[in-house]
C-alpha positions in Angstrom: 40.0 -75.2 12.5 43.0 -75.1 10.0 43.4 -78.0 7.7 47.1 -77.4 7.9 48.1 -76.7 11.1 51.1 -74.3 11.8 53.7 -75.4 14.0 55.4 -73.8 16.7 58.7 -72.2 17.0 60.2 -75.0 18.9 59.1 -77.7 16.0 60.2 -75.8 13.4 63.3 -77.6 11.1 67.0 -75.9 11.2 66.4 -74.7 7.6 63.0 -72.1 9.0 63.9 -71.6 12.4 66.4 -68.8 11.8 63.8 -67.1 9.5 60.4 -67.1 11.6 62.6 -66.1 14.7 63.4 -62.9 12.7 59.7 -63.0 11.5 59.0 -62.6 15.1 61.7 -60.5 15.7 60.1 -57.9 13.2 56.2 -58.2 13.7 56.9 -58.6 17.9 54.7 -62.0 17.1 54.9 -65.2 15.3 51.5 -65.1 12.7 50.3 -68.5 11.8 50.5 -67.4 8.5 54.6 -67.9 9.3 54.2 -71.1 10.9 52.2 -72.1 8.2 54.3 -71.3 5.2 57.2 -72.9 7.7 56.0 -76.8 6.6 58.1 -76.1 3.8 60.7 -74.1 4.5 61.5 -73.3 0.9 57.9 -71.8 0.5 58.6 -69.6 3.8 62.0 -68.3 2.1 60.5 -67.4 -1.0 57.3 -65.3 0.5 60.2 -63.9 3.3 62.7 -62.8 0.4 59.9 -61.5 -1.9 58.5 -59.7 0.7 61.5 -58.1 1.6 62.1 -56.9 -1.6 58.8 -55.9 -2.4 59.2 -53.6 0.6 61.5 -51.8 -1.5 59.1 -50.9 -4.4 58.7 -46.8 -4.6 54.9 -47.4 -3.7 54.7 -45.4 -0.1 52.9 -48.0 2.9 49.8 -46.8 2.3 49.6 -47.5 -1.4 50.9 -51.1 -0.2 47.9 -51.8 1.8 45.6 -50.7 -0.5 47.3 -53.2 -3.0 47.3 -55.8 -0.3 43.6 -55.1 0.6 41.7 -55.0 -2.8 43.7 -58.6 -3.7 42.5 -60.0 -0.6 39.4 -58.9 -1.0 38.9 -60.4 -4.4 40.6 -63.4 -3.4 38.2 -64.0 -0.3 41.4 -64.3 1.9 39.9 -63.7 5.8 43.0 -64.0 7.4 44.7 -61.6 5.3 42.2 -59.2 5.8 42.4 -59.2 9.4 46.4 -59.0 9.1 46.5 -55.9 5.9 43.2 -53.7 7.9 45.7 -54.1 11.2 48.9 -53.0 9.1 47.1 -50.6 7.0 45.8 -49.1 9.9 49.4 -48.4 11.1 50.4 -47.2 8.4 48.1 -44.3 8.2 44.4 -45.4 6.7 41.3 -44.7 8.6 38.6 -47.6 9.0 37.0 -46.1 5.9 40.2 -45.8 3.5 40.6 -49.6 4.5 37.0 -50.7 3.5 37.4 -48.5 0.6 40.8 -49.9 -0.5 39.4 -53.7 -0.2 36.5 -52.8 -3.0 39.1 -51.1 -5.2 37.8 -47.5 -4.1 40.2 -46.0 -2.1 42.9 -45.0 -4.9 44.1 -46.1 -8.4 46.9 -48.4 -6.7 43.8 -50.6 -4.7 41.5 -50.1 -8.4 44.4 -51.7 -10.2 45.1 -54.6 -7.5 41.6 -55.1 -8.0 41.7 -55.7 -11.8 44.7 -57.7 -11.9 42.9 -59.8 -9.4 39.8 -59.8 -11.2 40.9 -60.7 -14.6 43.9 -62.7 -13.1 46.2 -60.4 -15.0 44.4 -60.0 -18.5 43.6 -56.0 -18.4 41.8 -54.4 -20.9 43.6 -51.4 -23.2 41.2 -49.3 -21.1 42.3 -50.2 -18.0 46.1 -49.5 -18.5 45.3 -46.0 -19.8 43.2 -45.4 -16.2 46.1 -46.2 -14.6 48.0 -44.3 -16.4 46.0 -41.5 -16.5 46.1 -41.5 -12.9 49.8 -41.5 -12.6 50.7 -45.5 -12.0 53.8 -45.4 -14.8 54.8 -48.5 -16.3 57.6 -49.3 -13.8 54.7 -48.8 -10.9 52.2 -51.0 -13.3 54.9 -54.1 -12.6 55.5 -53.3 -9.1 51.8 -53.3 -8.7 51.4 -56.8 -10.4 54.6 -58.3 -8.3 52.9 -57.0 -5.1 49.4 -58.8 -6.3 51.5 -62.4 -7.2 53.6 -62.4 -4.3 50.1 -61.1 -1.8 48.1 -64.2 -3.8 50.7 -66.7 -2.4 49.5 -66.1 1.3 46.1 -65.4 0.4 45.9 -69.0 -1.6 47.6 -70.7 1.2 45.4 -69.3 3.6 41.7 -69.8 1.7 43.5 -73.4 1.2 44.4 -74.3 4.7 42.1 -72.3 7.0 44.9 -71.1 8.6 43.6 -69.8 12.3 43.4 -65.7 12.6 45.6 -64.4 15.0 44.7 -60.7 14.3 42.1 -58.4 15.5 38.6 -59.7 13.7 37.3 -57.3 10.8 33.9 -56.4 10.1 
């Protein structure tokens, strides 16, 4: 049971109605994840905005998930989990590029998340040159990071609220 429960739709203030109607708009559903963030509105604007933006990064869907996956992994967020192995599956991973992506496995992009999630941003020399080496440039290295930040925002709120799953269970 969620510590803090979403609300609905109908209860939701002037200032985040506009936004999780175009939340459901876009998704085809209204995640409690949405109608969590929604108890304070500014919260929901900032995760909606950055997200939006973030969508523009010149990391293809894939790439995203595998980000999305490996920081919700390390950050133990079950809801998020559900929600990226749903999304990643859409955008083209197989059940077993998703379980490799949440261990860090699947490419450089989910091995990076992974680090920066690990060591909460503090990378070794070593690690920098891997990513390199595997052709993250330094403009993809920020991305990367933004993508982690703005993907630990819903995974904290989550782990913190017990925000109820609304997406297919995971293994």
């Amino acid at each position: 049971m969620s510590r803090i429960p979403a609300i609905s739709l109908e209860n939701a203030t002037d200032a985040s109605r506009p936004t999780l109607e175009g939340v459901k708009k876009k998704i085809g559903f209204l995640p409690n994840v949405f109608t969590t963030l929604a108890k304070a509105p500014v919260a929901l604007e900032a995760y909606v905005q950055a997200s939006a933006i973030l969508g523009k990064t010149s990391l293809s869907a894939k790439e995203k998930e595998a980000v999305y996956l490996a920081t919700s992994q390390v950050n133990g967020c079950d809801y998020c989990l559900a929600a990226h192995s749903l999304f990643a599956s859409k955008a083209g991973l197989s059940a077993q590029d998703i379980g490799a992506a949440r261990h860090g496995e699947l490419n450089a992009y989910a091995a990076l998340a992974q680090q920066l999630t690990q060591s909460r941003g503090h990378l070794s020399d070593e690690q920098i040159a891997a990513a390199r080496a595997a052709g993250i440039d330094d403009s993809k290295i920020i991305e990367v990071i933004a993508l982690v930040a703005v993907q630990s925002l819903t995974n904290y709120l989550n782990n913190a609220a017990l925000t109820d799953i609304d997406f297919p269970a995971i293994d």
